[in-house]
Residue frames relative to the residue before (quaternion, step in Angstrom):
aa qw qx qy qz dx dy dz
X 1.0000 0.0000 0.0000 0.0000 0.00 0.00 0.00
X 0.4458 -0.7228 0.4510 0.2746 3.40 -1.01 0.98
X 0.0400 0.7931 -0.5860 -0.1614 3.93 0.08 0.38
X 0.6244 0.4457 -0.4556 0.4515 3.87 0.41 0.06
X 0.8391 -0.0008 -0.1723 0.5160 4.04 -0.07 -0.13
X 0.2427 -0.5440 0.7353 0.3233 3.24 -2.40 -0.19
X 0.2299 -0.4284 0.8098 0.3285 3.59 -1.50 -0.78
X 0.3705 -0.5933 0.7096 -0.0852 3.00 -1.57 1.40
X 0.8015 0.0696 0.0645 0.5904 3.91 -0.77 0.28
X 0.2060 -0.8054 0.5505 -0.0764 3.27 0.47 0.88
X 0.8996 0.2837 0.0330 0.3304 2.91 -0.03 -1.85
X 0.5391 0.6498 -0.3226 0.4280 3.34 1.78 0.34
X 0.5465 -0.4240 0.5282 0.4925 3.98 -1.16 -0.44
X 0.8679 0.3361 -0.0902 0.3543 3.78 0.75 -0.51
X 0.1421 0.8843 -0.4342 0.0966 3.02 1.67 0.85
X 0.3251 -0.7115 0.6015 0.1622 3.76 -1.43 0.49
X 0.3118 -0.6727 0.6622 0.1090 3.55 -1.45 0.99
X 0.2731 0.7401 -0.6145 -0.0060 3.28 -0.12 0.63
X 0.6391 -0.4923 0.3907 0.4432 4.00 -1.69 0.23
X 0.6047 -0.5944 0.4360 0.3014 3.67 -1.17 1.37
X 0.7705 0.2311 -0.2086 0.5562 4.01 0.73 0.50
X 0.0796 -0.7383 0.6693 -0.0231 3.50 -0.71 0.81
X 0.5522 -0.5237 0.6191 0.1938 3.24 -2.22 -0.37
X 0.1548 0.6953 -0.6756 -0.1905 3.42 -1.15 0.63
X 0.4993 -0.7008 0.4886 0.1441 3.33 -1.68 0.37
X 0.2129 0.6979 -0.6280 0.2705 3.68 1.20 0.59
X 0.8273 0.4637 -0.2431 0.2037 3.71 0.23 -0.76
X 0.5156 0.6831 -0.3031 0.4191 2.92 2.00 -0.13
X 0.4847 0.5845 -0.3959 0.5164 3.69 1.80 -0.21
X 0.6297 -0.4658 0.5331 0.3198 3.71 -1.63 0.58
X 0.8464 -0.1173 0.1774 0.4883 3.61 -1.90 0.10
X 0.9033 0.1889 0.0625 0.3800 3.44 -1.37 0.30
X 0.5038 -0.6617 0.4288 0.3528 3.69 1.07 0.43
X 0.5747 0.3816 -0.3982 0.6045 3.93 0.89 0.75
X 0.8309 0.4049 -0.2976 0.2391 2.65 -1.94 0.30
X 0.6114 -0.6386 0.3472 0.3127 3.70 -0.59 0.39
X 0.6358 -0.6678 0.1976 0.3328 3.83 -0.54 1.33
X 0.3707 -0.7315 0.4143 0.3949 3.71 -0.24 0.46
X 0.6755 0.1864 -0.2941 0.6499 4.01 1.34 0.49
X 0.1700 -0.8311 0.5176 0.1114 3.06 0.02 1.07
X 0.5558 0.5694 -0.3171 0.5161 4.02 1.44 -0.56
X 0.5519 0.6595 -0.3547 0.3670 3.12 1.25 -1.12
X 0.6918 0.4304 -0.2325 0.5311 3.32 0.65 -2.26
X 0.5092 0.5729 -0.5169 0.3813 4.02 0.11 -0.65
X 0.7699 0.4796 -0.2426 0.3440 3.09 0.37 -1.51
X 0.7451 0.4997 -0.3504 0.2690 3.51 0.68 -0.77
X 0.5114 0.6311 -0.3052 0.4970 3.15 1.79 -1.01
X 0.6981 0.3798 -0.3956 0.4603 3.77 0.60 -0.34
X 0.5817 0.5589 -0.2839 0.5183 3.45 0.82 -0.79
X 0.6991 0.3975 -0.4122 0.4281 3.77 0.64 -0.12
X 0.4485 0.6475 -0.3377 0.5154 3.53 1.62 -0.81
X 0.4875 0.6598 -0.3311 0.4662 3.89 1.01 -1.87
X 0.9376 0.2945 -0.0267 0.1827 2.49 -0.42 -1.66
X 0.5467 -0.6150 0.2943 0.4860 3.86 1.53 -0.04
X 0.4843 0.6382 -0.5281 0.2817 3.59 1.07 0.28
X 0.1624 -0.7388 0.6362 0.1515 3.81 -0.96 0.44
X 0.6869 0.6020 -0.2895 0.2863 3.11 0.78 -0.54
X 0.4989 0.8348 -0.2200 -0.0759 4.08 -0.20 0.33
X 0.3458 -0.8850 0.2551 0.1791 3.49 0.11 1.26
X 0.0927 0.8285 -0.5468 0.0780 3.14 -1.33 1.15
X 0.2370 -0.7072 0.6412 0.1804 3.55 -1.31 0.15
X 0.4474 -0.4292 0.6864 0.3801 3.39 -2.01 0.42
X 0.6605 0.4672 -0.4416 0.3879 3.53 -0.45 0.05
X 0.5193 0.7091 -0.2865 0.3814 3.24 0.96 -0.53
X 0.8099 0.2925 0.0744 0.5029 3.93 1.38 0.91
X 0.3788 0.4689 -0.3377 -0.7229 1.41 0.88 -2.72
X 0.8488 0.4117 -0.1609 0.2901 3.13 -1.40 0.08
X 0.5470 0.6766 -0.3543 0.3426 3.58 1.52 -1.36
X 0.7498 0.3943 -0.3206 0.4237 3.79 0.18 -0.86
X 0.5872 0.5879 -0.3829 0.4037 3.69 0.98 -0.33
X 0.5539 0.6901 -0.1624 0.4366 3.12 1.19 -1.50
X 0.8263 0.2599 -0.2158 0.4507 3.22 0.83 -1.47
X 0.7756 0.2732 -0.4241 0.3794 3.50 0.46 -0.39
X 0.5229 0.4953 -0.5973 0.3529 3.46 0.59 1.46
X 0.4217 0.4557 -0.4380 0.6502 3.47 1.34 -0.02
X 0.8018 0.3760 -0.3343 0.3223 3.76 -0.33 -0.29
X 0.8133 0.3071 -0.0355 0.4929 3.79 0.71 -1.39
X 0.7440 0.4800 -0.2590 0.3859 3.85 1.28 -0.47
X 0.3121 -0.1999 -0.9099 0.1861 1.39 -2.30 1.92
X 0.5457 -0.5974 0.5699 0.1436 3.39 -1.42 0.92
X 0.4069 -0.7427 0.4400 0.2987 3.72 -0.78 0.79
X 0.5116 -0.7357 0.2262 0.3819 3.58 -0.17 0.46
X 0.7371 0.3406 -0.3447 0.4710 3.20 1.23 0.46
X 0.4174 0.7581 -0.4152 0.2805 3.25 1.08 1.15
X 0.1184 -0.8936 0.4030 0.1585 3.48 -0.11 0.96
X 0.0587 -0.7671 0.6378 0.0351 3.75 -0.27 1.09
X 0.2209 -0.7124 0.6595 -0.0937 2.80 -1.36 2.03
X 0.1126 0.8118 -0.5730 -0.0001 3.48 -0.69 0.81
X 0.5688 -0.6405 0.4861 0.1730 3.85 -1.05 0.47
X 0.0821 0.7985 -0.5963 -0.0059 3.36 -1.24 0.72
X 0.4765 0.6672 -0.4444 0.3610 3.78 -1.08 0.28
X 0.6154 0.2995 -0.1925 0.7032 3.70 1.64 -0.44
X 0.0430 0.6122 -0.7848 0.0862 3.15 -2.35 0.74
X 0.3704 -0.5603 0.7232 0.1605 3.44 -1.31 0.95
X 0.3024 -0.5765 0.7590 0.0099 2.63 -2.26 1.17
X 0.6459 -0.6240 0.2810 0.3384 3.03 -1.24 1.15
X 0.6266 0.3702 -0.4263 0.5372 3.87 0.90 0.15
X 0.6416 -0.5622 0.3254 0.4079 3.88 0.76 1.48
X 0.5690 0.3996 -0.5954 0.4026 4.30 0.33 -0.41
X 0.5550 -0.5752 0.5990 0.0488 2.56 -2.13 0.84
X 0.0883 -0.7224 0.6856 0.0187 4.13 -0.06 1.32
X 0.3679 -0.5994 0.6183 0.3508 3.49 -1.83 0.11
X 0.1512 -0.7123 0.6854 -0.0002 3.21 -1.71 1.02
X 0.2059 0.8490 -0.4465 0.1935 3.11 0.30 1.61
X 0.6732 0.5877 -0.4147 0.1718 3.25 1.02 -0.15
X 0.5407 -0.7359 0.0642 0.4025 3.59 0.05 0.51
X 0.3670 0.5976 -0.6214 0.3493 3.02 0.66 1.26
X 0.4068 0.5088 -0.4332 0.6229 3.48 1.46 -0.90
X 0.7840 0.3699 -0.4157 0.2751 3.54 -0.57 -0.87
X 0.5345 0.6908 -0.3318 0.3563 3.53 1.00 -0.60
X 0.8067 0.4121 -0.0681 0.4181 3.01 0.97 -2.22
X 0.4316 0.5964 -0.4378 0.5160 3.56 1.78 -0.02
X 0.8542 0.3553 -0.2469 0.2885 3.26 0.18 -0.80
X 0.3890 0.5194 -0.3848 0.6564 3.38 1.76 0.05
X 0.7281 0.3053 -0.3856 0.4775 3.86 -0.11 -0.41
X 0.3858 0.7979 -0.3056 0.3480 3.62 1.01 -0.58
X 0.7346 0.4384 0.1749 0.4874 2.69 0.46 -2.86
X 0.5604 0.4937 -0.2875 0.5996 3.77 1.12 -0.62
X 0.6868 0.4429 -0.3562 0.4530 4.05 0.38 -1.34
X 0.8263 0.4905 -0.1456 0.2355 2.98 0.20 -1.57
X 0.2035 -0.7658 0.5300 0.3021 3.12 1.65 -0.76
X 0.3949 0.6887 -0.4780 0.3758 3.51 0.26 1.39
X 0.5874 -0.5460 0.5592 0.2103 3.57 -1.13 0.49
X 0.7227 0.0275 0.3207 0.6116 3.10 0.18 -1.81
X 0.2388 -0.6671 0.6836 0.1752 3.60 -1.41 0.64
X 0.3034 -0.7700 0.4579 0.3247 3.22 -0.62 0.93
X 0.7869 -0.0256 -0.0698 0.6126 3.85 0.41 -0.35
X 0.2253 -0.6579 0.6992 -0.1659 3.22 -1.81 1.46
X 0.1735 -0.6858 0.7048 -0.0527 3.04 -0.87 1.52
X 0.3332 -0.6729 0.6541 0.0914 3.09 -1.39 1.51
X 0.2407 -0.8361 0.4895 0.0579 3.78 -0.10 1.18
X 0.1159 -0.7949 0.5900 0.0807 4.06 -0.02 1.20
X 0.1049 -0.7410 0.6568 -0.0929 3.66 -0.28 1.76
X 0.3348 -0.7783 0.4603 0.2652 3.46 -1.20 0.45
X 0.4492 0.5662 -0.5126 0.4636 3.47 -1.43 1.38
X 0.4869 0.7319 -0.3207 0.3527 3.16 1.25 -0.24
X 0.1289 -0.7353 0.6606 0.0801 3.57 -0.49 0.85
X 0.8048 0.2535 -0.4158 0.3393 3.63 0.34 0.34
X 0.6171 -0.5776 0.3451 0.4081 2.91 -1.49 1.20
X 0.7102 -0.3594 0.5111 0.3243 3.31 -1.86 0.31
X 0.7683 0.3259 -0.3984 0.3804 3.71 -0.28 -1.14
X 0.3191 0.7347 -0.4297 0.4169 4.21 1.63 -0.77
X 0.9275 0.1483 -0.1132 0.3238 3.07 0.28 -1.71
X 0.5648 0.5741 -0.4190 0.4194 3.33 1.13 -0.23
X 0.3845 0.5231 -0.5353 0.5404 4.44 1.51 -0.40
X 0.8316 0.3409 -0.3529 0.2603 3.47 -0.15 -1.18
X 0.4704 0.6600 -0.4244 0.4037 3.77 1.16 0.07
X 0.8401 0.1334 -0.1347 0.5082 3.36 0.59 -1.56
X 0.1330 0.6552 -0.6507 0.3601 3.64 1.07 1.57
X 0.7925 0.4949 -0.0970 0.3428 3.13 0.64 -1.84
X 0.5043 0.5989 -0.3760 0.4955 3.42 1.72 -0.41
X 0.7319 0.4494 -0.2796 0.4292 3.24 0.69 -1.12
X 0.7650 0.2876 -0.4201 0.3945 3.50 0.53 -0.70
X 0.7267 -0.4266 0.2867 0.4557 3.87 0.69 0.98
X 0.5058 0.6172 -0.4828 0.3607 4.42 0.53 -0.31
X 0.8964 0.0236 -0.0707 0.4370 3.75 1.12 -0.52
X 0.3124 -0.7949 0.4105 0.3194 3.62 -0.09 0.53
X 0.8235 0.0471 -0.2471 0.5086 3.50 0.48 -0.69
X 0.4007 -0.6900 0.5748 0.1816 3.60 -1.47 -0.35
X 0.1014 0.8043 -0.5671 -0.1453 3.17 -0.40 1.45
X 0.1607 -0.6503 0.5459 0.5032 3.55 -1.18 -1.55
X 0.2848 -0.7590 0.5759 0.1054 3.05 -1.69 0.14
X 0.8820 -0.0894 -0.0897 0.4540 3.75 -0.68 0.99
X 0.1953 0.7873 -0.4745 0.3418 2.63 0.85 1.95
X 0.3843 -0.7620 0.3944 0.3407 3.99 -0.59 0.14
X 0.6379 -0.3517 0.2205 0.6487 4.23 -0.21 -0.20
X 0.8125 0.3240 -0.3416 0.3438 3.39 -0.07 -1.05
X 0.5094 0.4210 -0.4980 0.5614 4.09 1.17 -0.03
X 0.6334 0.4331 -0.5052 0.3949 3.83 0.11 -0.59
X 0.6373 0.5654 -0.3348 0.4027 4.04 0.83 -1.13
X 0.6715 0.4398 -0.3532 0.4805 3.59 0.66 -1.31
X 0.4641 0.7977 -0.3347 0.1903 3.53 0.57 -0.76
X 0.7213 0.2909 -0.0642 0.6252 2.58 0.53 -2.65
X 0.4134 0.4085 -0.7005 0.4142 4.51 0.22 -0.07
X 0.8997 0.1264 -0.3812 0.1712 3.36 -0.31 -0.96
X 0.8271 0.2732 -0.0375 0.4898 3.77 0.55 0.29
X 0.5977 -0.6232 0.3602 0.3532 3.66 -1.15 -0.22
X 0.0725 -0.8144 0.5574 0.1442 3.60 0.19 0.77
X 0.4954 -0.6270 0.5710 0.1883 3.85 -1.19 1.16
X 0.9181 0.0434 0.2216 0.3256 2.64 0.24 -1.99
X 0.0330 -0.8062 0.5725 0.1456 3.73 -0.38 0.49
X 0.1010 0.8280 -0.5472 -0.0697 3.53 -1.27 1.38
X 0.2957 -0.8236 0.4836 -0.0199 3.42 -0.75 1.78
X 0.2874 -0.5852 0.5988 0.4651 3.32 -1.23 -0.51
X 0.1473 -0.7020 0.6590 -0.2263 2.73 -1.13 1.48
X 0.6672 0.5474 -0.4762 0.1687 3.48 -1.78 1.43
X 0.9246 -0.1443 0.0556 0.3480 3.17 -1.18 0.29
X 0.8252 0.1189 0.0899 0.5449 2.74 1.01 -1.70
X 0.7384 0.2079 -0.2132 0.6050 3.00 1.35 0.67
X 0.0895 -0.7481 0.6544 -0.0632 4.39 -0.12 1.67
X 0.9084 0.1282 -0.1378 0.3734 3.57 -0.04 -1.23
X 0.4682 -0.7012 0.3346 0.4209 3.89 -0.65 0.40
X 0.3342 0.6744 -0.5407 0.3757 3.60 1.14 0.53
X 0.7324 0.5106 -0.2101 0.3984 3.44 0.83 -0.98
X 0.5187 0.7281 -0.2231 0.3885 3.15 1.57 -0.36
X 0.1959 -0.8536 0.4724 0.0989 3.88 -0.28 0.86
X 0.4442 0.7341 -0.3731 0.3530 3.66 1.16 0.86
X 0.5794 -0.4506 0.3225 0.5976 3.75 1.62 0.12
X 0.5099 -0.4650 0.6081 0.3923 4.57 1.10 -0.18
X 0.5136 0.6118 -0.4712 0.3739 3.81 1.04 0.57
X 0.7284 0.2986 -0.2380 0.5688 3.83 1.40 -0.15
X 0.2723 -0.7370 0.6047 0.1305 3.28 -0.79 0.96
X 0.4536 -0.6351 0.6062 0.1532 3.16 -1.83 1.13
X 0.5716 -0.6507 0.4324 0.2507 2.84 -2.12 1.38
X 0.6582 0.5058 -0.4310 0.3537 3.85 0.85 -0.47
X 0.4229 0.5883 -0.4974 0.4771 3.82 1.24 0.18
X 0.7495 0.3246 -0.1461 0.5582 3.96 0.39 -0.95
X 0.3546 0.7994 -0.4247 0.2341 3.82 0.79 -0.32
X 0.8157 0.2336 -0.1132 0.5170 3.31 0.19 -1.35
X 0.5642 0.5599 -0.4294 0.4288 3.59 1.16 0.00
X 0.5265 0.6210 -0.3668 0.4501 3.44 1.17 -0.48
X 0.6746 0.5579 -0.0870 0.4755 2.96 0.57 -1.94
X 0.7076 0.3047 -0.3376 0.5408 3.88 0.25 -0.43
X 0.7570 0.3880 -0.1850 0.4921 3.88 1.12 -0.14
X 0.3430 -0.8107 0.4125 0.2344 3.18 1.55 0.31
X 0.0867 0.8890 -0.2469 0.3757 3.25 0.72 1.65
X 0.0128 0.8514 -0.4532 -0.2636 3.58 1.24 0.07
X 0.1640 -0.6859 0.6738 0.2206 3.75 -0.76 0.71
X 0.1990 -0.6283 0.7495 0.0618 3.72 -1.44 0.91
X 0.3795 -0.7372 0.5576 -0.0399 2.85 -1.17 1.71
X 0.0141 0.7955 -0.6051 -0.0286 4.12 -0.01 0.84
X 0.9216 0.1404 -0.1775 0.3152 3.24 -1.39 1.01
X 0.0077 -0.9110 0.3689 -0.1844 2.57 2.19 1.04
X 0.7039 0.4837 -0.0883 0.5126 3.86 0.88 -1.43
X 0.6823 0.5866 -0.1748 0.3998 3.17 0.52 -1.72
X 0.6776 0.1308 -0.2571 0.6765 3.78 0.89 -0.54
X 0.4291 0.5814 -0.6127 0.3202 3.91 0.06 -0.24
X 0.9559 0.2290 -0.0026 0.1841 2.99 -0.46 -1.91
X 0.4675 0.4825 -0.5166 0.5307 3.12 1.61 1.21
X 0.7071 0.4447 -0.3533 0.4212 3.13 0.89 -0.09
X 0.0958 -0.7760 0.5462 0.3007 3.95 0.82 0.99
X 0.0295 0.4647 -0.8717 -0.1526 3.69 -1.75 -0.06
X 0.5999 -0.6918 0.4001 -0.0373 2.60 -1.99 1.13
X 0.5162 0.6138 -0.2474 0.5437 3.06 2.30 -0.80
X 0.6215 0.5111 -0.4125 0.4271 3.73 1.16 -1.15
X 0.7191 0.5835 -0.2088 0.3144 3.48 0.99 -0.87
X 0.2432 0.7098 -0.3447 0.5641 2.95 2.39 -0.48
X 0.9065 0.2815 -0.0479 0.3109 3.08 -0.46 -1.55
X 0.4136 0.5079 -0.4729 0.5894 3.39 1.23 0.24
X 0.5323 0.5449 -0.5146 0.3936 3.79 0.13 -0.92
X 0.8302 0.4276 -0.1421 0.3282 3.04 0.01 -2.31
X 0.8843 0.0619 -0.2202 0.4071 3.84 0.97 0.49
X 0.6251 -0.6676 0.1491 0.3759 2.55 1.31 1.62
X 0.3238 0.8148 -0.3632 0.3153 3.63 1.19 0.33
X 0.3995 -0.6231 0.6210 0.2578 3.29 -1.51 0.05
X 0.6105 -0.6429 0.3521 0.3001 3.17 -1.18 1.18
X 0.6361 0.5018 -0.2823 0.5137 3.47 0.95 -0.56
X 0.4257 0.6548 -0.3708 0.5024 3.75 1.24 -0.15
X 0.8296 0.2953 -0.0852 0.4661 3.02 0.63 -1.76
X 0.5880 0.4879 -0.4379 0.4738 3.53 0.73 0.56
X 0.6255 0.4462 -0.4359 0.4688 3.27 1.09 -0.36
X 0.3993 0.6120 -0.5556 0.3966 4.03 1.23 -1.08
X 0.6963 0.4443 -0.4792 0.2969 3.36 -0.05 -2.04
X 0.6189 0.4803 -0.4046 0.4719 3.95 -0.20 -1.30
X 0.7700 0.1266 -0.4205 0.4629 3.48 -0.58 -0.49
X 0.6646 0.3768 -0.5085 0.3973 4.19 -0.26 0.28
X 0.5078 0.6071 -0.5180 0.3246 3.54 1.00 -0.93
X 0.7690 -0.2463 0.1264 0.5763 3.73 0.53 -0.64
X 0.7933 -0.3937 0.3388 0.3177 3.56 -1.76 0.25
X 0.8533 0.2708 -0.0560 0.4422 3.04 1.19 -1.64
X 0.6599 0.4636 -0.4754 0.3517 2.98 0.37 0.97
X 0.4827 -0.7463 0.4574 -0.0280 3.18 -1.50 1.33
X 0.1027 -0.8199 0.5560 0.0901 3.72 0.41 1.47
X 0.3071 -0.7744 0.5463 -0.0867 3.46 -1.87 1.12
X 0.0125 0.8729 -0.4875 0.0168 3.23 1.88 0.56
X 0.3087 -0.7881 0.5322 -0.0185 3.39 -1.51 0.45
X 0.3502 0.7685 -0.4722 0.2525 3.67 -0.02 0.61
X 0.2245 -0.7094 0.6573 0.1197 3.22 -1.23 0.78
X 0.3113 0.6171 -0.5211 0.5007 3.93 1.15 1.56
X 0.2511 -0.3866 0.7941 0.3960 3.99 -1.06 0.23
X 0.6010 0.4570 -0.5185 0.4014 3.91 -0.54 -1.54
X 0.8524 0.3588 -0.2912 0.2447 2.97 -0.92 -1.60
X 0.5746 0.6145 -0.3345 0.4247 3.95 1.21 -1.17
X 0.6746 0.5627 -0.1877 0.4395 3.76 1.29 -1.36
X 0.7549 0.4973 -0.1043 0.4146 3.03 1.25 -0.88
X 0.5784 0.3140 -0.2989 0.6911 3.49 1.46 -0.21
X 0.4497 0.5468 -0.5763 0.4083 3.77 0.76 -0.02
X 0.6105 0.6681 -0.2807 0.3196 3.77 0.82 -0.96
X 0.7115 0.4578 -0.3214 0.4252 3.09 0.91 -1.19
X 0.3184 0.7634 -0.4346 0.3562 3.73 0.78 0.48
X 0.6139 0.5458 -0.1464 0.5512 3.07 1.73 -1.67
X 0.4961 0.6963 -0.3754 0.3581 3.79 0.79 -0.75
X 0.1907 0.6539 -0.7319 0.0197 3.74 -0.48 0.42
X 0.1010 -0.7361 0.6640 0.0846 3.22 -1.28 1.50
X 0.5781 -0.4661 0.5418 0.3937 3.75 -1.56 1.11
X 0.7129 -0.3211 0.5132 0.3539 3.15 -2.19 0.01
X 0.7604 0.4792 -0.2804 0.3368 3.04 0.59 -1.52
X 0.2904 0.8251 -0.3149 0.3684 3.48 1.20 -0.33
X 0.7374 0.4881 -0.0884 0.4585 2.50 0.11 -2.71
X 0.7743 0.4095 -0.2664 0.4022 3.49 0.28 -1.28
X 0.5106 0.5755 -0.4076 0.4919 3.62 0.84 -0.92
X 0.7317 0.5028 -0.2236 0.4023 4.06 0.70 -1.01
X 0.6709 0.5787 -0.2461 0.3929 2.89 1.03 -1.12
C-alpha cells in the first residue's frame, strides 16, 4: 500500500499528485466555526508548517467564519507553491445567527465560487466540492449541471462532492468526472446510521468501495472530532502498544482502512498539527486492523 501519495482526477488529462494526508482548516476559526481564530500567529503558523512540512493538500470553505480560513491561508501561503492543491466546498452559507442554511442553487453556486476566487486570490480553483446540506429544495442533478457549467467555462478544474449517499455519488459520476469524494468518515463513526446529527451526514463506508473500484480518493471530515469523544478501548489498546496518541491511532486506522483515502485532520495546535503529522509513521499489523475492526 502506498502510504505517502494519491492521484487525484485520475481519470482526467490533468490529474494531481498530491501527499496521502493533508490539512483542513475548519478549526482555525473562533467558537462555533465563525469568527476570527483565537491565535491568529498560531493559525499563520500552521498553514506554513504544512507547506514545511510536505503537505499539498488543504481544505477549506468561504463559509468557514465567513471567509476567515480563506483570508488566512492567503495571508499565509500566497503566491501558492505550484503543487498546492486548495480544495474548498460549496452549497452551504451561515446566517447571521451562525446556523448553517444550504445555498445550492446555482446561482448560490456561482456566487460561491466568485467569492471563493476573490478570497483566495485565484484564477481557477483547482478542486470544488459540491457540499449536499439538508433543506435543500433543489434537486441534486440542478446542482451538480451548475458545477460542471463552471468547469467548462475554465473557474474550476476538478469537481468534487461532499456528504452524499451511493446513489448521489452514482448519479454524479453518469453525469461527469468526480475527483473527489468528501464524507464523514472514522473510527468511530463509517455509516450515517450511526451518526447523531438528525441522518443529515452520510457515512464514508456506504460510498467506500465505490470510490475504491473507481479510484476515487474519499476525504474523510471530522474524522477526530467524532472519534475522540467517543473513547473505544481497542484504539487505546493500540496506542499503548506504540506509545502513541489515541488520536494518532485513529488517524493510522484511515490510512490502512484503504489506499484511497485521504485524511484532513484539523487543529488549531502547532503540538497537536505535529502530532497527527506522526501518525503517518504508524505502520499498523493486520492483526491490528482486525483487533479494530
Amino acid at each position: 500500500m502506498n502510504t505517502k501519495h494519491i492521484t487525484i482526477a485520475g481519470k482526467s488529462n490533468q490529474p494531481l499528485t498530491v501527499k496521502r494526508f493533508g490539512y483542513g482548516t475548519m478549526r482555525l476559526t473562533g467558537p462555533g466555526i465563525w469568527g476570527e481564530p483565537a491565535n491568529r500567529t498560531e493559525a499563520l503558523q500552521i498553514l506554513k508548517q504544512c507547506i514545511k512540512s510536505g503537505i499539498n493538500f488543504i481544505d477549506t470553505a468561504d463559509y468557514y467564519g465567513e471567509d476567515v480560513t480563506n483570508r488566512l491561508i492567503a495571508e499565509a501561503l500566497y503566491p501558492y507553491p505550484d503543487d498546492l492543491v486548495i480544495c474548498t466546498k460549496v452549497g452551504g452559507a451561515r446566517k447571521p445567527d451562525k446556523s448553517w442554511i444550504a445555498f445550492s442553487r446555482p446561482e448560490n453556486l456561482r456566487s460561491s465560487i466568485e467569492n471563493n476566487l476573490r478570497t483566495l486570490k485565484q484564477e481557477q480553483i483547482t478542486l470544488v466540492h459540491f457540499r449536499v446540506l439538508a433543506g435543500s429544495d433543489v434537486p441534486f442533478k440542478e446542482s451538480m449541471d451548475a458545477m460542471f457549467d463552471m468547469q467548462k467555462e475554465g473557474k474550476i478544474l476538478h469537481v468534487g462532492v461532499s456528504n452524499v449517499d451511493p446513489d448521489e455519488l452514482k448519479e454524479a459520476m453518469a453525469m461527469g468526472n468526480i475527483a473527489t469524494v468528501e464524507n464523514m468518515y472514522g473510527h468511530a463513526q463509517r455509516l450515517s446510521k450511526q451518526f447523531e446529527h438528525g441522518g443529515h451526514n452520510r457515512g464514508g463506508e456506504e460510498v467506500l468501495a465505490t470510490c475504491e473500484e473507481n479510484k476515487i480518493p474519499l476525504i474523510p471530515y471530522f474524522s477526530l472530532f467524532q472519534s475522540m469523544p467517543k473513547k473505544d478501548d481497542r484504539i487505546a489498546t493500540i496506542a499503548k502498544k506504540y506509545g502513541a496518541t489515541e488520536a494518532q491511532i485513529n488517524l493510522a486506522w484511515l490510512l490502512h482502512r484503504s489506499p484511497w483515502i485521504l485524511p484532513i485532520p484539523g487543529t488549531s495546535s502547532l503540538q497537536h498539527f505535529e502530532e497527527n503529522l506522526k501518525a503517518t509513521e504508524i505502520h499498523l499489523t493486520e492483526e491490528d486492523m482486525k483487533f479494530l475492526e
